[in-house]
C-alpha positions in Angstrom: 25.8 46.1 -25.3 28.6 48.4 -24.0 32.4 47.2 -24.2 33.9 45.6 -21.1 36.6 48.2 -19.3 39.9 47.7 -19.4 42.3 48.0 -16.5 45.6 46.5 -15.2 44.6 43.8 -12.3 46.9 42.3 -10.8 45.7 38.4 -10.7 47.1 36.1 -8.7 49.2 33.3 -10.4 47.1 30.0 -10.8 49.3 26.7 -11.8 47.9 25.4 -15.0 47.2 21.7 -15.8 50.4 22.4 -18.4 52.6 22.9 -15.2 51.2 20.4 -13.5 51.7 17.7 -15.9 55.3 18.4 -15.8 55.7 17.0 -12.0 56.1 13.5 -11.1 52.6 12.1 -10.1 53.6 12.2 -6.0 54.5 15.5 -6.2 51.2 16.4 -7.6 49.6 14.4 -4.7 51.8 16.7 -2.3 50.6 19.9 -3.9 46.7 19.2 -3.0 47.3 20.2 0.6 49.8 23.4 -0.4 46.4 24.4 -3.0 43.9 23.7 -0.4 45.6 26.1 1.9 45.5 29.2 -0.5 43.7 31.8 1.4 42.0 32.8 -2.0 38.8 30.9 -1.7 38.8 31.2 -5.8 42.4 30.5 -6.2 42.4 27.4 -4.0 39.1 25.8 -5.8 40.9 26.2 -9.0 44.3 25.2 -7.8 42.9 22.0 -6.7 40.3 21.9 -10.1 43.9 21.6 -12.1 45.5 19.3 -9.7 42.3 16.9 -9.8 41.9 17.1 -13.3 45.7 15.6 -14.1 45.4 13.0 -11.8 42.1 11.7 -14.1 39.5 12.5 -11.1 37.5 14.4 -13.8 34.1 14.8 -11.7 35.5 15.9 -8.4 37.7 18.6 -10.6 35.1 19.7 -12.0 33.1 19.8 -9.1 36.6 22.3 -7.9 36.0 24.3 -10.9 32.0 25.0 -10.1 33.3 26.4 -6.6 36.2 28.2 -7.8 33.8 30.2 -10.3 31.3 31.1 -7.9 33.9 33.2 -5.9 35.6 34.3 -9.2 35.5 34.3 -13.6 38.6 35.3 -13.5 42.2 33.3 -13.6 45.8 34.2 -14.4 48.2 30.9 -15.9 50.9 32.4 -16.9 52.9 35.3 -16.1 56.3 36.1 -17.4 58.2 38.5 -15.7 58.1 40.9 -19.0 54.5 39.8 -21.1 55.2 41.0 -24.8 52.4 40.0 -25.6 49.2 39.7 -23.2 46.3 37.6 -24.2 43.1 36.8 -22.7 41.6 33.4 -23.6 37.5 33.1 -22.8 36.3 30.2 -21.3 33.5 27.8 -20.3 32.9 25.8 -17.6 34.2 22.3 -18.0 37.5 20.1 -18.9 40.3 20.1 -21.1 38.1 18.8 -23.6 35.3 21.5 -23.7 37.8 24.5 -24.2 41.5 25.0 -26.2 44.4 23.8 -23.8 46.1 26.8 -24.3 48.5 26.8 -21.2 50.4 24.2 -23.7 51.1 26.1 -26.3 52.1 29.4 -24.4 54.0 27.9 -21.6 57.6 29.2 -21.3 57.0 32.4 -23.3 56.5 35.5 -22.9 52.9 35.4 -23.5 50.8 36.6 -20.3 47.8 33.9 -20.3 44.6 35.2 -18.4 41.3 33.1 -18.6 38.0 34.7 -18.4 35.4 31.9 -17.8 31.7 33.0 -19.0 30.0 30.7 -16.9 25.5 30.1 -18.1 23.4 32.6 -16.0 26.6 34.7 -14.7 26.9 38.2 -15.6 30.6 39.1 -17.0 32.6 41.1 -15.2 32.2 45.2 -16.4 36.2 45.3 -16.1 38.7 42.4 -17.5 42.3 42.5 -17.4 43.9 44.8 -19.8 45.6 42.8 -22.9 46.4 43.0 -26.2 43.9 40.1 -27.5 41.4 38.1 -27.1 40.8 34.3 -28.1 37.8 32.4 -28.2 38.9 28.7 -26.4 35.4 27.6 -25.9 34.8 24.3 -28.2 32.1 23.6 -30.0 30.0 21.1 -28.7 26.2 21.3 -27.9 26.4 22.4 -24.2 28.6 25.1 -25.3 26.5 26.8 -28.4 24.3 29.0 -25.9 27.6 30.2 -24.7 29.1 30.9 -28.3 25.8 32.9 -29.1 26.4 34.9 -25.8 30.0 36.1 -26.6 29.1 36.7 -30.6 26.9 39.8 -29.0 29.6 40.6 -26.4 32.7 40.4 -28.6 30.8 42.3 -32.0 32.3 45.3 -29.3 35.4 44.1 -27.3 38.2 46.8 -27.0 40.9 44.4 -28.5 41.3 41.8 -31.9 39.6 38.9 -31.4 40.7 35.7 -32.6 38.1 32.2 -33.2 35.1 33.6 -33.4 32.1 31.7 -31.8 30.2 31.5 -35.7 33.6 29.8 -36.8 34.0 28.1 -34.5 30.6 26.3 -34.8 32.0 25.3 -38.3 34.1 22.2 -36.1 30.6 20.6 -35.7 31.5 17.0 -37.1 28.3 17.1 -39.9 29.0 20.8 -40.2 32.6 20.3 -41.1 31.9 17.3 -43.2 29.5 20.1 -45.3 31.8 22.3 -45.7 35.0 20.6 -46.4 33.5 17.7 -48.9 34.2 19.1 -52.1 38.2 20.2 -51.7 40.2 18.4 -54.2 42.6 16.1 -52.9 40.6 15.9 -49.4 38.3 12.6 -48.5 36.1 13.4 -45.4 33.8 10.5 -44.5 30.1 11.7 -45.0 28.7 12.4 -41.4 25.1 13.0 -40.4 23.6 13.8 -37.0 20.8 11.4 -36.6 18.1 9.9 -34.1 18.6 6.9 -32.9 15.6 5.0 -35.4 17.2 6.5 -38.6 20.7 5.2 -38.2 19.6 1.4 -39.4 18.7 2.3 -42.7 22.4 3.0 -43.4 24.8 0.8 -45.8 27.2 -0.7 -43.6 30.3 -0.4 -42.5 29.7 2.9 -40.2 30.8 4.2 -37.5 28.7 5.4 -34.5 29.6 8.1 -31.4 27.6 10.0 -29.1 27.1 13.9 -29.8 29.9 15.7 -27.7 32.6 13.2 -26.9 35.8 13.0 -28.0 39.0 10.7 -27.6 37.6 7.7 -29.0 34.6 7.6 -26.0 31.6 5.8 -26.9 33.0 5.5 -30.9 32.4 2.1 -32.6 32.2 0.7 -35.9 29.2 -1.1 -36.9 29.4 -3.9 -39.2 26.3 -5.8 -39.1 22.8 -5.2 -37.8 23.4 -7.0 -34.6 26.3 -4.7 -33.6 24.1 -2.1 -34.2 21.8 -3.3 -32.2 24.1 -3.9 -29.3 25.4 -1.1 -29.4 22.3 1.1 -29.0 21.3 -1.1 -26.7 24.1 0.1 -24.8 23.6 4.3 -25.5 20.4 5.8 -24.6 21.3 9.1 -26.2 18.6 10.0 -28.3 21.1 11.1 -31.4 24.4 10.4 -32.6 27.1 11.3 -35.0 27.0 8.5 -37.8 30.0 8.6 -40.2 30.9 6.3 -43.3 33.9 3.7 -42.2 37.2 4.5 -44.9 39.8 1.9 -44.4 42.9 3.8 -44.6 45.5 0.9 -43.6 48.8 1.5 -45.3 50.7 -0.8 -47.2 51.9 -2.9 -43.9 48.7 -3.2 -42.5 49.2 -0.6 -39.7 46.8 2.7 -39.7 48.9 6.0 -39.1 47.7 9.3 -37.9 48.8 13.1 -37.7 47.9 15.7 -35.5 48.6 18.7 -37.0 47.9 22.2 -36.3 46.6 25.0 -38.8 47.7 28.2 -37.1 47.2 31.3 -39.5 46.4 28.9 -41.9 49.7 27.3 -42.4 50.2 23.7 -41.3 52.3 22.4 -38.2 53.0 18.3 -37.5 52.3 18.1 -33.9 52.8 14.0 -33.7 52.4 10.7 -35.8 50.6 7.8 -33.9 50.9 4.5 -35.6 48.3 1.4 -34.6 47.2 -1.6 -35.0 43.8 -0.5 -34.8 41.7 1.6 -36.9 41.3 4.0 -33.8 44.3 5.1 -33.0 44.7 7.6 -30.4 48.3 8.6 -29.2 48.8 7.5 -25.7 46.8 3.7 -26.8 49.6 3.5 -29.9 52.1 2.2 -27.5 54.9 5.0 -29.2 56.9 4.8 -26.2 57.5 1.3 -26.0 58.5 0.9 -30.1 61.5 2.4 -31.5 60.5 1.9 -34.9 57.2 3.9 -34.7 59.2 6.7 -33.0 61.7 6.1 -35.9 59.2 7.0 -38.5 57.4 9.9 -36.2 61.1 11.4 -36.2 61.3 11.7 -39.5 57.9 12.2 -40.5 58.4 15.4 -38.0 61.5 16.3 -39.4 60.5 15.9 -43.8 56.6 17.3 -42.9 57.4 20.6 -44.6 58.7 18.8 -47.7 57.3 15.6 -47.7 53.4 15.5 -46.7 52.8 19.1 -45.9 54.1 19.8 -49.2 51.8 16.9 -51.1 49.0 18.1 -48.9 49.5 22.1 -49.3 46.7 22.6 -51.6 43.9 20.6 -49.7 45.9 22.1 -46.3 45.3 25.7 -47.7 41.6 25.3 -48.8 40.8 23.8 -44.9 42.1 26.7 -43.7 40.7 29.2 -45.6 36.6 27.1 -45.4 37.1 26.9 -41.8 38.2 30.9 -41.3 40.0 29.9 -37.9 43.1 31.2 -36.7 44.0 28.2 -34.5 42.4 24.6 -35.7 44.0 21.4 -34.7 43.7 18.6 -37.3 43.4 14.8 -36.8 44.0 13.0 -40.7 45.9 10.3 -42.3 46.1 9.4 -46.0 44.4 7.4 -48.0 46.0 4.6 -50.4 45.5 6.3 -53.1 47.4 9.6 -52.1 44.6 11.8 -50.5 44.3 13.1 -47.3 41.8 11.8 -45.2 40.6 14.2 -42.4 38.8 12.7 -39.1 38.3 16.0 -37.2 38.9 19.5 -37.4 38.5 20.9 -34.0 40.0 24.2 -31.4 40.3 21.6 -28.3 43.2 19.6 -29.6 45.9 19.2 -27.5 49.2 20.4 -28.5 52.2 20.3 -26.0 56.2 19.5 -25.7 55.6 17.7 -22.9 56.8 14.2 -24.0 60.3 12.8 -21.9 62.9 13.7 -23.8 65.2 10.9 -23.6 62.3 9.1 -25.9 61.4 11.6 -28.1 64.7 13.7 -28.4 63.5 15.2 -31.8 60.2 16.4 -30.2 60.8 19.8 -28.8 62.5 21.4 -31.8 59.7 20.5 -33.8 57.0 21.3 -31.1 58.5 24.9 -30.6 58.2 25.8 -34.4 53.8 25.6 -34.1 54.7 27.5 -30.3 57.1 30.3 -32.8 54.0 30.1 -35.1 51.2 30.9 -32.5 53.4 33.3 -31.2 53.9 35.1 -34.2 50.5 35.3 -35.5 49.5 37.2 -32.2 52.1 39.8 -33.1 50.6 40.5 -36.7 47.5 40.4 -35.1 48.5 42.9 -32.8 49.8 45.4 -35.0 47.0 45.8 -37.4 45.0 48.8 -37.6 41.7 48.9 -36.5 39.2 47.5 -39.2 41.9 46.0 -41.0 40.8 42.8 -42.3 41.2 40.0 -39.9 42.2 42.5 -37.2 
């Protein structure tokens, strides 16, 4: 397959969902008319896709999206006046949750962000914007593996480094990851299996149960006894699920706690601490911004990481990084009672952002702006390798 051409097109600007999100949710509202008057049929379709998407009408946005990539594959998110460093992120069709929320992690920099969507049965375009690298942000998930196969032809000759590539990516499948991760000292990963529906009953309770391809806690329930198995597939038709062993990892005071942290060149970056009362604890449902006490202990959690878990962690940190081969991971894990760390997910689509008030989280940006230093950074070693160099 011959390499894509490289030339200097001049995009037009398209606000991402990062922007977006910054705006006070009427002002959003007042943009949809501003976006559905863009005389760029592809610009206003994916205008209004980002619009929809932060105001949580998921299936209409993505209904935007579909129209805006019939006209157009091509997207520009953010455009500094002076790019240092220019980087092209491919895409698939869907939501924040099917491909890596970049716009977060570049936003305010002086990284030019252009998306390339390679959209099932659509030929890629012969020229692409010139740039100095190229990023997988297509997830792994089962809709998106024909996809990944696609670009690990077309990317064994793209003109520029590439970083994520589609075979490593597919080691963030949740059974996949469980494989190879199992045996790092110091790690606990609960033993996941993909199975049908028929085979999941002969497994020792506690579990818990999700459908294939969601995230965020949809469709994810612990089963305790054969009854709330039963309920619960009464409920899901899906043919197959993920199956995991239940871990209890409640600390001392009976609350479970949670860190998002990023792996970018294969050294570790807190992003946030949620703290629950609930064994699933997801960020925006750990009610941080009502409780000063939890935002207490993020603070200085955020603040200590580098010398207080990150350092206890290093080892089992390091050996994650170097079994998954990614440049950019994002890690959900907590620790177990007895000192080890217990990972839930390693996965490319995490979100990552600085986009928390202020007033509440004072102690957030610093923090946030060292993993944005990091990325940044690793693009500019990445840049100046050779070509051939190892991991050029």
């Amino acid at each position: 397959m011959p390499p894509v051409r490289l030339a200097a097109l001049d995009l037009p600007l398209t606000p991402s969902t990062a922007s977006i999100l910054r705006l006070p949710q009427a002002m959003i509202e007042g943009a949809m008319g501003e976006a559905a008057a863009d005389a760029d049929p592809a610009n206003k379709f994916m205008r209004l896709f980002h619009l929809l998407q932060a105001l949580g009408q998921d299936a209409l946005a993505l209904d935007m999206q579909a129209k805006a990539l019939r006209w157009r594959c091509l997207y520009r998110v953010a455009a500094p006046p002076a790019p240092a460093i220019r980087l092209l992120a491919l895409m698939g069709p869907g939501n924040m949750l099917d491909n890596t929320p970049l716009d977060f992690v570049v936003e305010g920099s002086d990284i030019r962000l252009d998306l390339l969507y390679v959209v099932p049965g659509q030929a890629l375009p012969e020229v692409v914007p010139d740039h100095d690298l190229a990023i997988v942000a297509l997830a792994e998930s089962d809709k998106n593996v024909p996809l990944l196969a696609r670009l690990e032809e077309v990317l064994s000759v793209w003109p520029r480094p590439v970083l994520n590539t589609p075979r490593r990516i597919l080691h963030c499948a949740r059974d996949t990851a469980y494989g190879l991760l199992c045996d790092i000292p110091g790690l606990l990963v609960a033993r996941t299996q993909r199975l049908e529906r028929a085979r999941i009953g002969a497994l020792p309770l506690p579990i818990t149960v999700r459908p294939l391809d969601t995230h965020g806690g949809k469709g994810l329930m612990k089963i305790e006894a054969a009854a709330d198995l039963d309920a619960y597939l009464s409920a899901h038709a899906d043919p197959a699920f993920y199956v995991s062993d239940y871990i209890d990892y409640r600390s001392a005071d009976g609350l479970f706690r949670k860190l998002r942290i990023a792996l970018i060149d294969g050294r570790p970056y807190i992003c946030h601490l949620a703290i629950a009362e609930h064994w699933m604890v997801h960020y925006i449902a750990a009610d941080m911004q009502e409780s000063a006490l939890k935002r207490a202990e993020e603070a200085a959690t955020m603040q200590h990481f580098d010398q207080d878990f990150g350092a206890r962690h290093g080892a089992a940190l390091r050996a994650i990084a170097e079994k998954l081969g990614l440049d950019y991971v994002i890690l959900d894990c907590g620790e177990t009672r007895d000192g080890r760390l217990l990972l839930f997910e390693a996965d490319t689509r995490g979100w990552i952002h600085a986009a928390d008030p202020v007033d509440l989280f004072p102690y957030k940006p610093a923090i946030m702006q060292k993993a944005f230093d990091a990325f940044r950074a690793m693009l500019a070693r990445r840049m100046a390798r050779p070509p051939g160099a190892p991991g050029a």
